[in-house]
C-alpha positions, 0 to 999 in steps of 0.5 A, spaced: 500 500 500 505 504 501 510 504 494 503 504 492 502 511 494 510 513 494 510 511 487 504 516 485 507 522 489 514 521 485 510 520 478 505 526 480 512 530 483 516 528 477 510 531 471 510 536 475 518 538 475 519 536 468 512 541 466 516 547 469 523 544 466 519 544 459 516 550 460 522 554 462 525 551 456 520 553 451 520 560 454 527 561 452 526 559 446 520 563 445 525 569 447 530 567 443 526 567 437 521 571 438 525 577 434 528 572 429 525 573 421 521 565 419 528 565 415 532 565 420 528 560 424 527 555 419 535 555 418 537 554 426 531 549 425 534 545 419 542 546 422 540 543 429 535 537 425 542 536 421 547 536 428 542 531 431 543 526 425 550 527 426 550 525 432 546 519 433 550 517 426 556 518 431 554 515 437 551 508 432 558 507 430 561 506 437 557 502 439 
């Protein structure tokens, strides 16, 4: 009954920090490209998708 309740009240303390993570990142991001033209944003957009696939690409090889 007890690791019952304890694991609820992780998973709702978890939702809740991850929500006010999320929310703080997105803000930034918001803040961060509130001032930029669609241009710049698409290109950031498709520079940081490419360095994802790069990375993922890298850390495959060494497995």
């Amino acid at each position: 009954m007890y690791s019952h309740h304890y694991s609820l009240v992780h998973d709702i303390g978890h939702m809740i920090l991850s929500a006010i993570i999320h929310g703080l990142i997105y803000g930034l991001i918001f803040k961060v490209f509130h001032h930029l033209g669609i241009a710049m944003v698409i290109l950031i957009v498709v520079v940081v998708i490419g360095a994802v696939l790069v990375w993922a690409r890298i850390r495959e090889r060494f497995r």
